[in-house]
C-alpha positions as CSV (number, residue, x, y, z in Angstrom):
1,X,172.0,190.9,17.3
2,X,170.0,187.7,16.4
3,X,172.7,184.7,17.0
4,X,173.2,182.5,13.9
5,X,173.9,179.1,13.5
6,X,177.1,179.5,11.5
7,X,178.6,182.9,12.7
8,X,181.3,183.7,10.9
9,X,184.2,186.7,12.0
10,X,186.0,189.2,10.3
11,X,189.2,190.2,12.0
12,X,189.7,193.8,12.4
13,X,193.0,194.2,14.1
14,X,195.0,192.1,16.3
15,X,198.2,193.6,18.5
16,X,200.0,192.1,21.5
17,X,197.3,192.6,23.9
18,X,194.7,191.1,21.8
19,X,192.7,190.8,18.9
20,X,189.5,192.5,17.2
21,X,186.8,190.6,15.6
22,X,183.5,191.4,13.9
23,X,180.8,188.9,13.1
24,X,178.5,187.8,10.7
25,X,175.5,188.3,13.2
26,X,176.8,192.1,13.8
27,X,178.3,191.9,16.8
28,X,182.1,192.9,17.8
29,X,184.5,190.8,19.6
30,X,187.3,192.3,21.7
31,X,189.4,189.4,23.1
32,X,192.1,189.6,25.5
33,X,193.7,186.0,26.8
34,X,191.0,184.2,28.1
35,X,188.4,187.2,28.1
36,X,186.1,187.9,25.5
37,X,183.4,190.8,25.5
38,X,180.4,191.0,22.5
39,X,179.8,194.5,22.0
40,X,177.0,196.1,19.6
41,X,178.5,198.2,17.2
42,X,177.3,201.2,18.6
43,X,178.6,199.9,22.2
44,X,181.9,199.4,20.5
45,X,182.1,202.6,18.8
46,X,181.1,204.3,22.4
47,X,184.0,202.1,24.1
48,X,186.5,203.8,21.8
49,X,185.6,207.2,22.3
50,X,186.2,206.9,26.1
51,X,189.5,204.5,25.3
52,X,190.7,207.5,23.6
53,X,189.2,210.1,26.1
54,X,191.5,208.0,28.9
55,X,194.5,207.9,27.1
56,X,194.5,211.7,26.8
57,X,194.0,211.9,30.6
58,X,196.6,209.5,31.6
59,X,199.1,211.3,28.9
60,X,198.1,214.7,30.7
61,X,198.8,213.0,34.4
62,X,202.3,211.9,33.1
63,X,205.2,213.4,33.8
64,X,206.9,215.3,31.4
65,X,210.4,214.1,30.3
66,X,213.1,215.8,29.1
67,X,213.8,215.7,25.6
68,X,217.0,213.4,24.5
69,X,219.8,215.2,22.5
């Protein structure tokens, strides 16, 4: 991902824990607060496989609650 001079970012989607961003050199920007990470597309596409591969764990490791009536 060659570095231009005048970058300019897309966003992608934003929530309350951060915000999504991809660039005009090709790179992806997950910011969080202070903390920023570039990520390759295909390093970004990887990350959200296991995001969602850890989500179902931790839903499996929660207890189950009884429904509401």
């Amino acid at each position: 991902m060659p570095h231009q001079a005048r970058c300019v970012r897309t966003r992608l989607a934003d929530g309350p824990v951060g915000a999504i961003d991809h660039c005009s050199c090709g790179a992806v920007y997950l910011t969080s607060g202070a903390m920023s990470v570039r990520l390759s597309p295909k390093a970004f596409r990887a990350l959200g496989v296991m995001v969602n591969q850890a989500q179902a764990a931790l839903t499996a490791l929660e207890p189950t609650r009884p429904a509401l009536r």
